[in-house]
C-alpha angles and dihedrals in degrees: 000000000000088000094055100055098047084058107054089039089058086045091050088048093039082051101043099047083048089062097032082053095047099048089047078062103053130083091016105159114214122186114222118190115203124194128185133189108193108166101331087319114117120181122180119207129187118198127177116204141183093211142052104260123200099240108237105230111250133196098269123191129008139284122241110253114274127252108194098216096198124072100258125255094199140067126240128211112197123237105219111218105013116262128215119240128188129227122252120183131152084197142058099287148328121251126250100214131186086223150033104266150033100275086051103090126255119256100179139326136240130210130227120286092024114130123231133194107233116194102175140008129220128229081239092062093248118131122227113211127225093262089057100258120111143234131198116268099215086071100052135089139184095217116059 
């Protein structure tokens, strides 16, 4: 009979700090700061959540200022000052080039919705960053 007591009353407490345990978890907020640095752009996001979120990878860091090795074939027209774009892409991502065009090899790569700093635009409608390496100009807009 004493045995049977002290069961049910180790299953009752057992029970009882599980659940405690598992409300204490829920609902915890956690404030998560996100910085990007795309071409000479930051911007800086807060977000608060309920829940744990998988971090999307982002382009971290910058590239080294391009030198374009080969004499050019295009023409540039400066963008003074430098005017912000913005990325549109119906695939994965757009590719950073060092040069305008697509024999020219990729140095990175930027998603949609991700803002650049363009700085010229070739005769070829290819847009030179800010950091001198070029993105296609049929992915870029001027609205978000």
């Amino acid at each position: 009979m004493k045995k049977e007591r002290l069961t049910k009353a180790l299953i009752i407490c057992s029970v009882l700090v599980g659940g405690i345990v598992f409300l204490t978890s829920c609902g915890k907020e956690t404030t998560q700061t996100t910085t990007t640095k795309t071409s000479g752009t930051i911007s800086t996001t807060a977000a608060t959540t309920t829940e744990s979120t998988a971090s999307i990878p982002a382009i971290s860091g910058t590239l080294a200022t391009n030198v374009v090795g080969v004499t050019p074939t295009w023409t540039e027209t400066a963008i003074t000052p430098a005017k912000t774009m913005y990325v549109k892409v119906a695939s994965d991502f757009l590719k950073i080039r060092k040069g305008p065009g697509k024999d020219f090899d990729q140095v990175g790569s930027l998603t949609s919705g991700m803002t650049v700093s363009v700085a010229a635009k070739t005769n070829t409608n290819w847009y030179k960053l800010a950091d001198g390496y070029y993105v296609s100009g049929d992915y870029l807009s001027e609205t978000p």
